[in-house]
N, C-alpha and C positions, 0 to 999 in steps of 0.2 A: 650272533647269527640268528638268533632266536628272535629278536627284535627289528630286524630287519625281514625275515619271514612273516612277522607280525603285521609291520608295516605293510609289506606287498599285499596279503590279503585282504588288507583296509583298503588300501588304493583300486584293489580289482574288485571290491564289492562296489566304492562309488563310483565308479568308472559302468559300472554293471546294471547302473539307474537306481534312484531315489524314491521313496516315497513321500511325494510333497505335501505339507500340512497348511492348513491355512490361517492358522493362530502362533503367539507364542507359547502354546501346552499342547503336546500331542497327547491326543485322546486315544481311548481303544477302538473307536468306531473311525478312526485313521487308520490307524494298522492290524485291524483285526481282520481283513482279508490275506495279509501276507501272513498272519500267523492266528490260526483256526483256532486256537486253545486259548485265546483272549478273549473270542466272540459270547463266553460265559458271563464276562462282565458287562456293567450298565454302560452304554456306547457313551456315558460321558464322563467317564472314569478317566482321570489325569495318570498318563503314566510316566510324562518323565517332559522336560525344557524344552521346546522346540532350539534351534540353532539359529543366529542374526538372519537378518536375506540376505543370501548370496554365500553361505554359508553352509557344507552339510556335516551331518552328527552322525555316527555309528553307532547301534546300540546293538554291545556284544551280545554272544550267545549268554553268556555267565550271567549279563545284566537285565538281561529279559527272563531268565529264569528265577532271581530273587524277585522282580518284578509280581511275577507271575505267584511267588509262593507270599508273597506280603498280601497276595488279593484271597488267597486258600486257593488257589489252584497247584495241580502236581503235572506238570507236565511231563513228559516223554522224553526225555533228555537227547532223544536220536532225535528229535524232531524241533527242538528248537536251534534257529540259526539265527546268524546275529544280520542285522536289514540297518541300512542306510536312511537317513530320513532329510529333510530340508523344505525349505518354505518352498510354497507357491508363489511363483514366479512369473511374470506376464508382460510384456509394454502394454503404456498405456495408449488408451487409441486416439487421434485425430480426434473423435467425438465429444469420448471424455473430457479432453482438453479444453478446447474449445468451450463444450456447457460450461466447463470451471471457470473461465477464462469471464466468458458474457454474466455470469450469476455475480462476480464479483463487479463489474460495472455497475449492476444492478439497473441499469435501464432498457427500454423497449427500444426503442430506435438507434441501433448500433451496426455500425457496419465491420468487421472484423477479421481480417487477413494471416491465419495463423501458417506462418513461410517454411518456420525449426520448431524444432522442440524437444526436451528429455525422450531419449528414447531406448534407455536401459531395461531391464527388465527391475521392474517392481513388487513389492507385496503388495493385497487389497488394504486400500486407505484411503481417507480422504483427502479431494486434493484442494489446497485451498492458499490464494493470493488474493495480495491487501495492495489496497492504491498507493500506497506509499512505497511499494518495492519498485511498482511501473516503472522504467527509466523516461526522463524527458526527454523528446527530440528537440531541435535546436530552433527557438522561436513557437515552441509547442506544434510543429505543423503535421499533421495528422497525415501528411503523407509518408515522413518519413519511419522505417521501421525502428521499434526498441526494442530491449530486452524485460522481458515481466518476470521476477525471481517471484520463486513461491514454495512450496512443502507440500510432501507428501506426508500424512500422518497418518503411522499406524499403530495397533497396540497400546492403545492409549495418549501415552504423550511422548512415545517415539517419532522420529522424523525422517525424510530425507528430502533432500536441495532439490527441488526440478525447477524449472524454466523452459520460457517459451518467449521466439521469434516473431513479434508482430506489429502489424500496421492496423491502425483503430482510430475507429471516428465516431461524436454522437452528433445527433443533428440538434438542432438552437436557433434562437432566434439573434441574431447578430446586428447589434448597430455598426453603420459605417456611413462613409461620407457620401451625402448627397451631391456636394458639388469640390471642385478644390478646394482645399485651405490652408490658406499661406499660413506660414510658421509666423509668430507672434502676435497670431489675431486671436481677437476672442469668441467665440464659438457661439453660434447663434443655432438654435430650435431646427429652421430654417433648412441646416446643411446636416441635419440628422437625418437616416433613414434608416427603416427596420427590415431583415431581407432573411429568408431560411437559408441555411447551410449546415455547413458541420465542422465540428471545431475536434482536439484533442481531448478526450475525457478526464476528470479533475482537473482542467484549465485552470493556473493561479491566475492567468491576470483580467477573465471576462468582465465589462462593463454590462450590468442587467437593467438602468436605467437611463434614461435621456437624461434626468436631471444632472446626472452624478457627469455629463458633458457639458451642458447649457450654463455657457457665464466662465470657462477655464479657457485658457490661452495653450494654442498648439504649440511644441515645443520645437516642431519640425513640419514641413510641410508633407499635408495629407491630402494625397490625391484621390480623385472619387470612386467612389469604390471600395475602396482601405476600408478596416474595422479599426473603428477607436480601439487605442488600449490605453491601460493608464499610465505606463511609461511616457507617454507621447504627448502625455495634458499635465498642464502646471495652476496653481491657484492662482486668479489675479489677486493683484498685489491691493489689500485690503487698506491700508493706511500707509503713505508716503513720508519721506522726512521733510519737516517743514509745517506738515498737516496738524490742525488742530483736533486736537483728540477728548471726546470724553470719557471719563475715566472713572468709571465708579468701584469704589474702594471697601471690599468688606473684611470684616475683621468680627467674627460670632455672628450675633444677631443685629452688630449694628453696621449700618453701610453709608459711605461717604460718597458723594459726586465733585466732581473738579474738572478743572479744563486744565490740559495742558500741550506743551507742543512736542511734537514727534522727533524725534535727532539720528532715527533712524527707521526704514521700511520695513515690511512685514507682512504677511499673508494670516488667515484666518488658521490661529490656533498658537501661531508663532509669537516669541519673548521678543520685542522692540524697548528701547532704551527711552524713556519721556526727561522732559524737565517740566518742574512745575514754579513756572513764573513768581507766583507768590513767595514760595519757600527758599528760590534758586537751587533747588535741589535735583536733581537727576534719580528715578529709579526705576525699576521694569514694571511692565504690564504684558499681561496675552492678550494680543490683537481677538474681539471678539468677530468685529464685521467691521465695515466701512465707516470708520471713526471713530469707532468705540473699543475699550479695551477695560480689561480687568483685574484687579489686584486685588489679592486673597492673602490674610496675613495668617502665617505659620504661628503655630502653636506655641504662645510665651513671647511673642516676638513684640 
């Protein structure tokens, strides 16, 4: 009976309102207005664990009177009552977000549409997301919206999960076709053009030069307008089978040249299979550029 009496009066103090703190240590200068005979101590005097957020703490009469006698105070034992206490608690606002939202992009020219977002009550903390949490939309199209996971961090290296609802663009200078181009041709200067728009922020697949198009074969046909990507270009084919190949061969400091013939095709950077006429021997080389390739001999080999 006794303990269920107990109970009730805890349940009707926090029901009775809290006094909210804004750390995890309640200080005297927190609750020295609900109880006068604290306000003798230094306002930064720790008197006892704040309670998680979302979370409140009762601190009995009994326990604010030890409190009180560890600091040499003698309180009035009719005047000390026991007070409820708990974090400061707030949502976070549209603003906030948002700042946090654009600072992690880190750029100037962003256009950004925040739709949802966490919107519990919080402690104060910092709020902070990383490009890597951004979800991708499909084809990276900066129309469509994703979800941005991120943290709230409080108390040092405490946390909690929030996320936000949003559609995000940065502007860029975008190559795309100047004119159609059929799939399997090779890419001329010509049908390159540079145009401003706005793309999805950490784009993985932007092409930022003409070169890195000029001289590769469309995979698919690109109509005008499109922005190259590099899905959509392949390397022309550097050495053909059949092709004579030269082939210089290093092994330390010393390097050999030979001619040999190709037995299979290859693009620059790729293993193609050679014979070398002389030796009738067959062995690989890395296609360098057009006709040329190279073999590097392994350590002991």
């Amino acid at each position: 009976m006794r303990t269920i009496l107990i109970a009730s009066i805890l349940a009707s103090l926090a029901h009775a309102g809290c006094i909210a703190v804004p750390s995890n240590r309640i200080l005297a200068r927190d609750i020295g207005d609900a109880l006068p005979y604290l306000k003798g101590l230094d306002p930064e005097t720790v008197i006892g664990f704040a309670p998680l957020p979302g979370v409140q703490r009762i601190l009995s009469a009994r326990e604010l009177t030890l409190i009180a006698r560890q600091h040499g105070l003698n309180p009035d034992g009719s005047t000390v009552s026991s007070i409820c206490v708990e974090r400061v608690m707030r949502p976070i606002s549209s603003q906030e977000m948002t700042a946090a939202l654009l600072s992690a992009i880190g750029t100037t020219d962003v256009e950004l549409e925040l739709i949802e977002y966490s919107s519990q009550p919080l402690p104060p903390g910092q709020l902070e997301f990383k490009p890597d949490h951004l979800g991708r939309p499909l084809g990276e199209n900066p129309k469509i919206a994703v979800i941005w996971r991120g943290l709230l961090r409080y108390d040092g290296q405490a946390s909690i999960a929030v996320w936000a609802k949003v559609r995000v663009s940065v502007g860029c200078a975008l190559l795309v076709a100047a004119e159609d181009v059929p799939a399997g041709s090779v890419i001329r200067a010509s049908q390159i053009k540079e145009v401003q728009g706005r793309q999805f922020p950490f784009a993985s697949f932007p092409i930022q030069t003409s070169e890195a198009i000029i001289g590769k074969i469309a995979r698919r046909n690109i109509p005008v307008g499109q922005r190259f990507a590099s899905s959509g270009l392949e390397e022309l084919t550097a050495i053909s089978q059949g092709d004579i190949v030269r082939v210089k061969v290093v092994d330390g400091s010393a390097t050999l040249l030979l001619e040999a013939v190709a037995q299979s095709s290859g693009k620059r950077g790729e293993s193609i299979l050679l014979h070398n006429p002389s030796t009738g021997k067959n062995f690989r080389a890395v296609v360098e550029e057009k006709g040329r390739a190279t073999v590097r001999s392994s350590p002991g080999a």
